[in-house]
C-alpha positions in Angstrom: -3.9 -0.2 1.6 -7.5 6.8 2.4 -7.1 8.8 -0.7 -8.0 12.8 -1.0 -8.4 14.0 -4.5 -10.5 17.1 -6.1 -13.9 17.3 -4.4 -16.9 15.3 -6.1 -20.2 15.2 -5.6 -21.3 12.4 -3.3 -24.6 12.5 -5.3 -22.5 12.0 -8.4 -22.9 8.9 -10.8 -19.7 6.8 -10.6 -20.3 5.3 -14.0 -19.6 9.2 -15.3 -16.4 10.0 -13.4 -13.3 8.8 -13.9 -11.9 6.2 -11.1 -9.7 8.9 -9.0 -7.6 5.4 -8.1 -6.6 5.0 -11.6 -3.2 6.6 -11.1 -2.2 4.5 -8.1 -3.8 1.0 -10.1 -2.1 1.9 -13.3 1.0 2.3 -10.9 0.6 -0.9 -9.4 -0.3 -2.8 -12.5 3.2 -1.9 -14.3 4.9 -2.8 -11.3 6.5 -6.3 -10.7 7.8 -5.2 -7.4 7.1 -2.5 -5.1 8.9 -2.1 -1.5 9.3 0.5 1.1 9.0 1.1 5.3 5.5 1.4 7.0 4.6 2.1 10.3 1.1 0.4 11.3 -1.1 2.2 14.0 -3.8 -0.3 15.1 -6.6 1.1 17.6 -9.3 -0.6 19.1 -13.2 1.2 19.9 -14.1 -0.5 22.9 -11.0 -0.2 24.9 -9.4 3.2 23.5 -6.0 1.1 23.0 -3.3 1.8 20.7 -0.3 -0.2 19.4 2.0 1.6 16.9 4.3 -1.2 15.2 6.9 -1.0 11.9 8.9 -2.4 9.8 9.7 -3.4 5.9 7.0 -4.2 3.5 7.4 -6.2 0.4 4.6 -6.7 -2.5 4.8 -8.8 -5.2 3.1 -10.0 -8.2 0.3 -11.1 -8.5 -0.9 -10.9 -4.6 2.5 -11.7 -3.1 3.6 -9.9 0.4 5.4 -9.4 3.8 5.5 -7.6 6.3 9.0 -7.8 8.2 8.7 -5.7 11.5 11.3 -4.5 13.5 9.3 -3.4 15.9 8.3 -6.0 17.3 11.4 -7.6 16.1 11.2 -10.9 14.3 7.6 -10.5 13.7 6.6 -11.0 10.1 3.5 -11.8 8.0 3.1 -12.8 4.9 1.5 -14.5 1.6 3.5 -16.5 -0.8 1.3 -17.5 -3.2 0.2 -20.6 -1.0 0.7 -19.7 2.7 -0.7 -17.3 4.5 1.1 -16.7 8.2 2.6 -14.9 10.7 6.0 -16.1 12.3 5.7 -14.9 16.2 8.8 -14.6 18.4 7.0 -14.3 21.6 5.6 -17.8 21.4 8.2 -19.2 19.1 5.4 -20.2 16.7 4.7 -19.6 12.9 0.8 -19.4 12.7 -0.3 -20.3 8.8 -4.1 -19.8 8.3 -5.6 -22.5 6.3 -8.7 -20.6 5.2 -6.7 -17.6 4.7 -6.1 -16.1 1.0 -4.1 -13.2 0.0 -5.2 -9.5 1.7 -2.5 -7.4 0.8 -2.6 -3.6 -0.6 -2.0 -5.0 -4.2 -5.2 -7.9 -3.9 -7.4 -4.9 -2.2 -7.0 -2.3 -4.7 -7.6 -4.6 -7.7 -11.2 -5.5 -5.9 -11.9 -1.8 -5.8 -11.2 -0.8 -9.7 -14.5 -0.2 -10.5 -15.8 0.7 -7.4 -18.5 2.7 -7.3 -18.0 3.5 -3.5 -15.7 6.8 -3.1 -17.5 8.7 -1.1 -14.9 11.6 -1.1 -11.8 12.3 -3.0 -9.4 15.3 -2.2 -5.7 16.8 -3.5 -3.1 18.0 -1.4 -0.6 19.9 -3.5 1.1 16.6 -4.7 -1.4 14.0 -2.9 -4.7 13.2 -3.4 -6.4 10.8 -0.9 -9.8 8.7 -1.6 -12.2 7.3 0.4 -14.6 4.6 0.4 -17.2 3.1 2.1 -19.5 0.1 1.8 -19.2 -3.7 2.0 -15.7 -3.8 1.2 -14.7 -7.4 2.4 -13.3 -8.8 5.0 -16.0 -6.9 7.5 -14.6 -3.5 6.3 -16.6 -0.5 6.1 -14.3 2.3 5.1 -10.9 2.4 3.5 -8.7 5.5 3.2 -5.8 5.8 0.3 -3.2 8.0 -0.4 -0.9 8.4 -3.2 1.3 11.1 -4.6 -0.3 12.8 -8.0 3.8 12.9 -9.5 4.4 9.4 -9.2 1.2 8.0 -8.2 3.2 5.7 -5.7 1.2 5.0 -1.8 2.1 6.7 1.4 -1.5 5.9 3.6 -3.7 2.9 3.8 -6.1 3.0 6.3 -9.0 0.5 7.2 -12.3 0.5 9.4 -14.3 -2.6 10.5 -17.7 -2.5 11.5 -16.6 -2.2 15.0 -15.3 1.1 14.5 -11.8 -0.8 14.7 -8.8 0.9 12.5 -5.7 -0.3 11.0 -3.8 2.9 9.5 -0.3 1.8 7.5 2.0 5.1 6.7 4.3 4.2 4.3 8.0 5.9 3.3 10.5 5.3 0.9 8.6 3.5 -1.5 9.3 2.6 -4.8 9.3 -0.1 -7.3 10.8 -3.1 -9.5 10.6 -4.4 -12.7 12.6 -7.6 -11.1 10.2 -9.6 -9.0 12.1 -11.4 -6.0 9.1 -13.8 -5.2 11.3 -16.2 -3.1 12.8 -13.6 -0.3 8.8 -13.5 0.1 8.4 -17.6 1.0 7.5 -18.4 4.9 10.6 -19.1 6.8 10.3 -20.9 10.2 13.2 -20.1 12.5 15.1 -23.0 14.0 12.9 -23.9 17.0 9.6 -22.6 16.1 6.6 -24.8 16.2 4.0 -24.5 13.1 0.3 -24.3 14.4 -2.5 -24.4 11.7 -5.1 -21.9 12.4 -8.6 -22.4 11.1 -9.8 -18.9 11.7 
C-alpha cells in the first residue's frame, strides 16, 4: 500500500478538501482484479539492516491477496478469504495465523477513505504521492502512496511502525481485471511441508 499530490495546507480542514486518494480508491473499487510485480524493501531502526525481496502480487476482491516471491524463491503469502499464511521453503513449513485477518493494499486503502490524516499530498508530472500519519492500525504511524494521475493505478506503498521500522513495496506492470481468479489465490502446501498454526 506514499502518495505526492498538489501541496495542501497541513492546517487545512479535511472535511473541505477533496480525498486526494479518490483516484486510486475509485480505481480499485471498479476493479475485480488487479496484478503486477513488486519489489519489497524492508529496513529495520535498531540494527541499520536491509533486505530487498520480489516477486508477483495478486489482489482480489473483496480483501483477497498473494504475494508470490521469487526472490526468495517459493516464498509466498497470502489471504484467501479464510487463511492467512505464509508458505516458507527454508523450513518447509506453511505458517497460517489464526488471529490474522486480511492486510492487503486493497483492505488498507478502504480503511483510509475518509481519512482525515494526509499530512502532505504532492504531483509529479503524472504521479501524485500522499502521505499520512496517525494511528493507522496495525502499529503504523505513517503510510506513503503513489499512483499515476492517467490511470490512477499504484506504483509505491510504503509503511512506518512506531519503531521507526519500514516496509516500502515498488510496484511495476500493474494493471487490472474485470475477471476475478479467486482460486489461483487459495493456500497451497507443497508436498512435504508441515502446517504450524501461529497465534501471533
Amino acid at each position: 500500500m506514499t502518495m505526492l499530490l498538489v501541496l495542501l495546507s497541513l492546517h487545512l480542514s479535511a472535511d473541505t478538501l477533496p480525498n486526494p486518494l479518490s483516484p486510486l480508491l475509485a480505481k480499485l473499487e471498479g476493479a475485480s482484479m488487479m496484478s503486477g510485480r513488486f519489489v519489497r524493501t524492508d529496513r529495520w531502526a535498531l540494527t541499520l539492516e536491509e533486505e530487498t525481496t520480489r516477486g508477483v502480487f495478486s489482489l482480489c476482491e473483496p480483501d483477497l491477496f498473494l504475494l508470490d516471491y521469487s526472490q526468495p524463491e517459493g516464498r509466498r503469502t497470502g489471504y484467501d478469504g479464510s487463511r492467512l499464511y505464509t508458505v516458507e521453503p527454508e523450513s518447509e513449513q506453511v505458517v497460517v495465523f489464526s488471529s490474522g485477518g486480511p492486510g492487503s493494499f486493497l483492505h488498507r486503502m478502504r480503511s483510509y477513505a475518509d481519512s482525515g490524516r494526509v499530512t502532505a499530498v504532492e504531483t509529479r508530472g503524472d504521479s501524485m504521492e500522499v502521505t499520512l500519519e496517525g494511528d493507522l492500525g496495525k502499529s503504523l504511524r505513517r503510510i506513503e502512496v503513489g499512483f499515476f494521475l492517467g490511470d490512477s493505478l499504484p506504483y509505491l506503498f510504503a509503511s512506518t511502525d512506531a519503531n521507526g521500522n519500514t516496509t516500502t513495496y515498488r510496484l511495476e506492470g500493474v494493471h487490472t481485471s474485470s475477471h476475478p481468479d479467486p482460486e489461483s489465490l487459495e493456500m497451497v502446501v507443497p508436498e512435504g511441508f508441515e502446517v504450524v498454526v501461529s497465534e501471533g
